[in-house]
C-alpha positions in Angstrom: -55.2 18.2 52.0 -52.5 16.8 49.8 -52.0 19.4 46.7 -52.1 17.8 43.1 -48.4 18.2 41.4 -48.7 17.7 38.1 -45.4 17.6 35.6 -44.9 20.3 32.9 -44.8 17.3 30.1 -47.7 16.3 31.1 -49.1 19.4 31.3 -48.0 20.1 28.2 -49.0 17.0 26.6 -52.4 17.5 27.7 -52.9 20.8 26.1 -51.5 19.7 23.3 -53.8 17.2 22.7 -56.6 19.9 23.0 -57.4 20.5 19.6 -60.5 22.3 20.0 -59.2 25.4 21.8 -55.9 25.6 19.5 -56.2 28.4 16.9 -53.5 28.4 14.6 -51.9 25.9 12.7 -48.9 25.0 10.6 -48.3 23.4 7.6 -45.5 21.2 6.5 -46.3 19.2 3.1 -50.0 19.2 3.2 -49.9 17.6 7.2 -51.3 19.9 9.0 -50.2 20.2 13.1 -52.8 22.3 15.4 -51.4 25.0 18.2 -51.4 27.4 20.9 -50.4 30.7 20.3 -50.1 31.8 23.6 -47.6 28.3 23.9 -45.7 28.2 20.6 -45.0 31.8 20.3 -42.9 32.5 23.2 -40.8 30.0 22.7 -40.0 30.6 19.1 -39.8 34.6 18.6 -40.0 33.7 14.5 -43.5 32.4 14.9 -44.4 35.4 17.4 -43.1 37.4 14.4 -45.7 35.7 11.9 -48.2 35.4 14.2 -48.4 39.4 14.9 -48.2 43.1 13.1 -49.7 42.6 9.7 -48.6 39.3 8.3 -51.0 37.3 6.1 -50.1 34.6 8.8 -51.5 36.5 11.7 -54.5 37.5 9.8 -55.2 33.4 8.8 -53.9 31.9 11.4 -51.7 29.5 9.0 -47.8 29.5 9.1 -46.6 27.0 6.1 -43.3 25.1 6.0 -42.8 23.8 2.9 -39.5 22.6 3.1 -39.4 21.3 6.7 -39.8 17.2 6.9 -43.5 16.8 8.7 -42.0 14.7 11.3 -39.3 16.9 12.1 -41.9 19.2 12.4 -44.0 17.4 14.7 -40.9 16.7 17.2 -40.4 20.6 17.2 -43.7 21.5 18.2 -43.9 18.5 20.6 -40.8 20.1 22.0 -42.5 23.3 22.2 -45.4 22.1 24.3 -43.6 19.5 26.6 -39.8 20.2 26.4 -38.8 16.4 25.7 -36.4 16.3 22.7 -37.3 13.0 20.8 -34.8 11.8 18.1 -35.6 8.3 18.0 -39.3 8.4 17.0 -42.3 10.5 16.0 -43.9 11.2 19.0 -47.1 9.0 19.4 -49.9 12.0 19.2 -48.4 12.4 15.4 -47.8 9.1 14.4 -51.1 8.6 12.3 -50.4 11.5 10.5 -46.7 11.7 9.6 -43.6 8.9 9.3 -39.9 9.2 8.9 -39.1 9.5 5.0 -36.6 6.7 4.3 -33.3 9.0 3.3 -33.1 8.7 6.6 -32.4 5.4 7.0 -28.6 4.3 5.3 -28.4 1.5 3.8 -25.1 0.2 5.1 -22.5 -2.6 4.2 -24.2 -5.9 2.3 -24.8 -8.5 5.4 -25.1 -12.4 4.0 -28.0 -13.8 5.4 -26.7 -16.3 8.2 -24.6 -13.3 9.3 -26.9 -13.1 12.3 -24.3 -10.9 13.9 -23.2 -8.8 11.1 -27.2 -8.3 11.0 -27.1 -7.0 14.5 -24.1 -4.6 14.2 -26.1 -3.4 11.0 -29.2 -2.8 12.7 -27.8 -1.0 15.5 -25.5 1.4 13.4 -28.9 1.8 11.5 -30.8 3.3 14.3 -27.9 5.0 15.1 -27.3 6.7 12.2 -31.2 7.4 11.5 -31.5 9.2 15.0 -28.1 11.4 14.6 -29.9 12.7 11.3 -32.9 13.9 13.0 -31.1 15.4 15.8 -29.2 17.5 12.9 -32.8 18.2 11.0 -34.4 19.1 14.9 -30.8 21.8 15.1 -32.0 23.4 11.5 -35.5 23.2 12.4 -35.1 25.3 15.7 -32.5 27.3 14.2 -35.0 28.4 11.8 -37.7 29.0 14.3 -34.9 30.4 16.6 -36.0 28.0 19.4 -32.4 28.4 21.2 -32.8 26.0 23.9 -33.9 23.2 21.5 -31.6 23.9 19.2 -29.1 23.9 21.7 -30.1 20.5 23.0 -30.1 18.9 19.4 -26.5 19.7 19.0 -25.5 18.2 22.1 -27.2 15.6 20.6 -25.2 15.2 17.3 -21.8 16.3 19.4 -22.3 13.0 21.7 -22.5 10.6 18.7 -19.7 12.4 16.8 -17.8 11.7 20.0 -18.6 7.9 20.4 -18.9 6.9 16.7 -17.5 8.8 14.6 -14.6 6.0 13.4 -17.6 4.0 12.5 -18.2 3.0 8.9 -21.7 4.4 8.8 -20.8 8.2 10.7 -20.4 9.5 7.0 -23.9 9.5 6.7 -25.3 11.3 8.8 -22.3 13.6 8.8 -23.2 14.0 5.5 -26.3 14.9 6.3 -25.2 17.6 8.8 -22.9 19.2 6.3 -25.4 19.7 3.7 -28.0 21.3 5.9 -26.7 23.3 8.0 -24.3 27.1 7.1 -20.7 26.9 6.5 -20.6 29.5 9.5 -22.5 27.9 12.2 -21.1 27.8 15.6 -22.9 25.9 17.3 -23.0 22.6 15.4 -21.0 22.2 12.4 -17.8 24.2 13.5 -17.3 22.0 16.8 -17.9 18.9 14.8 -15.3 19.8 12.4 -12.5 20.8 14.9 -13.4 17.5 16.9 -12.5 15.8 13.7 -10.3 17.3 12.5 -8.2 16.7 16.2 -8.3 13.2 15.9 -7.7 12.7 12.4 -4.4 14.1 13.5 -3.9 12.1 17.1 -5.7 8.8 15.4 -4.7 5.6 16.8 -5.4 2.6 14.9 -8.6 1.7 16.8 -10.2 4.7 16.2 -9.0 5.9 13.1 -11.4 8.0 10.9 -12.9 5.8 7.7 -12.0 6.6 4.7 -15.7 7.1 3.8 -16.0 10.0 6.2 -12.3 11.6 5.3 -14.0 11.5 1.2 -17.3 13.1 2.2 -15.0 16.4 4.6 -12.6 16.8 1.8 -15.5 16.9 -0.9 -17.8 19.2 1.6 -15.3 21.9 2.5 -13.2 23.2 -0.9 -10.3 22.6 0.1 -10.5 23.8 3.6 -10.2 20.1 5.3 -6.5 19.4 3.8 -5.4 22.7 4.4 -6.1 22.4 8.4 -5.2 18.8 8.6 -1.4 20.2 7.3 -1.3 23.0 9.6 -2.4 21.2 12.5 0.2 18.3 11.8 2.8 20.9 11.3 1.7 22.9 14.5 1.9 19.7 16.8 5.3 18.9 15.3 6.6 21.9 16.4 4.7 21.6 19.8 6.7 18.4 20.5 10.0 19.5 18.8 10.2 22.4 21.4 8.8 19.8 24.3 11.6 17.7 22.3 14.2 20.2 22.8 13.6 20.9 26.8 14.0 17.4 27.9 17.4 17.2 25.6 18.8 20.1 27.6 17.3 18.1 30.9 19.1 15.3 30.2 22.2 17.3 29.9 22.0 19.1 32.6 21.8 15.6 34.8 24.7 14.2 33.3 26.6 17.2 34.6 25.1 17.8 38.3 26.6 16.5 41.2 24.1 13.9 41.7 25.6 13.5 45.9 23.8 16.9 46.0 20.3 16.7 46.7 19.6 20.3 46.8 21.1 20.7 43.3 19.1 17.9 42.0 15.8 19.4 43.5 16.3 22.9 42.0 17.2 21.5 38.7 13.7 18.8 38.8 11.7 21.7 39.7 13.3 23.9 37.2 12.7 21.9 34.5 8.7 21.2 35.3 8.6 25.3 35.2 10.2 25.4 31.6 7.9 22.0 31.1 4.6 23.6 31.7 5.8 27.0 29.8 6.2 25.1 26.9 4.3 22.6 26.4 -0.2 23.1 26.4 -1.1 19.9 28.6 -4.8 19.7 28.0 -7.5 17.0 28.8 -10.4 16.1 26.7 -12.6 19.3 28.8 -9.4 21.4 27.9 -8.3 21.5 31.4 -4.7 22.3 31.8 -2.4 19.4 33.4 0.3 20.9 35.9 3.8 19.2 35.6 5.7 19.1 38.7 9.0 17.2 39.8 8.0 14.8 43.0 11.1 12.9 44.9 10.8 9.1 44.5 12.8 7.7 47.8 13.0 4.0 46.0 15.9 4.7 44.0 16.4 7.7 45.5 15.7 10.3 42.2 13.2 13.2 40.8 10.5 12.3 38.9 8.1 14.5 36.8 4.7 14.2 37.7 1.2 15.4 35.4 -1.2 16.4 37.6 -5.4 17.3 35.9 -6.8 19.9 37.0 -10.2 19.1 35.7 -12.8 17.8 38.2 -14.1 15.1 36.1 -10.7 13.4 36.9 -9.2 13.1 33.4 -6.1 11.3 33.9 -4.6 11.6 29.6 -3.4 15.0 28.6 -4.1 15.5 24.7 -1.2 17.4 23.2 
């Protein structure tokens, strides 16, 4: 007899859509969203706290959220029941009840209206932009309720946009967005975000250069802080490449004195120099795995090269100083 395997979102959507054995519920602007204790509170040890000991909550059975968007809301709890993060929509069991409000939705540049591509790019950086800000509003949501793995899951959310668009006119937004709402101390979102900015606002190339819009909304978000660490950093990776600088001077001195007949000479000197190379200098990829410089013998031309070699496993072939 063949057993019946049955998914945990769709055993969690099901219950959820029991209403009639659900006996709490919680409030978020007058829309009221229906639960399971015995689902909801172990994975959120702040509603296990209201919901037990001698809190009006526990003795009514209503936990309000004033403040907490009804549709973020109902992603949470959706979350809670089926563990399927949902940035780009309400989820269709609260659909009838509740709607994205339309802050978040930017309204981006002016497009003329036989600009059918401009239209595109606009509609796409819309939805973009719209779905980063409810990943950051799911992070303060679950961070609230102490939900770790969800809030864990909407950072990694807001981390992978910040990675692939944030030289894009319309990343100010909802970076905007994530600076306002969540603490000046947090860890786990708005401190990587900044650091990831704040690195290539110093290693920028001209393709992916930070808009000005974004550098206005850091510099007016963190008194004073983002200029200060921009300086330091620029001055630190000066002198990172001065001393790199200085090394390969003393290199090139060293060849123009050797006995280049001597092969053994040459060879201690190459492999000499990638020791001092890889004392000096921090050769990192993206995953911050360390790049080992060694000298190799090129028999075409007969002469030592210097070779940078990842060690990371995801094959990352372009150290970042």
């Amino acid at each position: 007899m063949a057993s019946l395997s049955i998914s945990k979102y769709d055993m969690g959507l099901e219950m959820l859509k029991q209403e009639k054995y659900s006996d709490m519920r919680i409030v978020c602007q007058d829309i009221e969203f229906k639960a399971h204790r015995n689902v909801v509170c172990p994975r959120s040890p702040m509603l296990e706290a209201a919901c037990s000991g001698g809190f009006k909550e526990a003795q009514a059975g209503v936990i309000d959220f004033p403040e907490v968007v009804p549709s973020i809301m109902g992603r949470v709890i959706f979350y809670l029941y089926t563990g399927k993060l949902m940035a780009s929509t309400v989820p269709e069991i609260y659909q009838e009840v509740c709607t994205d409000p339309e802050e978040l939705t930017p309204a981006g540049p002016k497009i003329e209206d036989d600009d059918w591509v401009g239209q595109l790019d606009k509609d796409i950086s819309t939805t973009v932009s719209r779905d980063a800000k409810v990943s950051v509003m799911i992070y303060a949501c679950a961070d609230m309720m102490l939900v770790s793995d969800l809030r864990s899951c909407a950072a990694k959310y807001f981390l992978k946009f910040t990675n692939e668009h944030f030289w894009h006119y319309y990343f100010h937004d909802a970076l905007g967005t994530m600076l306002k709402i969540v603490t000046d101390r947090d860890t786990g979102l708005r401190i990587p975000v900044l650091e990831f900015l704040l690195q290539k606002h110093i290693l920028a190339s001209p393709r992916t250069k930070i808009h000005e819009k974004t550098l206005t909304i850091l510099r007016e978000s963190s008194g004073g802080w983002w200029d200060m660490a921009t300086q330091e950093l620029a001055r630190s990776e000066q002198n990172h490449k001065s001393k790199v600088d200085a090394i390969e001077k003393k290199w090139d001195k060293k060849i123009s004195l050797s006995d280049t007949a001597n092969a053994q000479k040459m060879e201690q000197q190459a492999r000499r120099f990638a020791n001092c190379l890889n004392d000096a200098a921090n050769f990192r990829c993206k995953h911050n795995r360390k790049f080992t410089c060694t000298a190799e013998f090129m028999a075409e031309g007969s002469k030592w090269y210097l070779r940078l070699q990842p060690t990371c496993q995801k094959n990352c072939q372009e150290p970042i100083l």
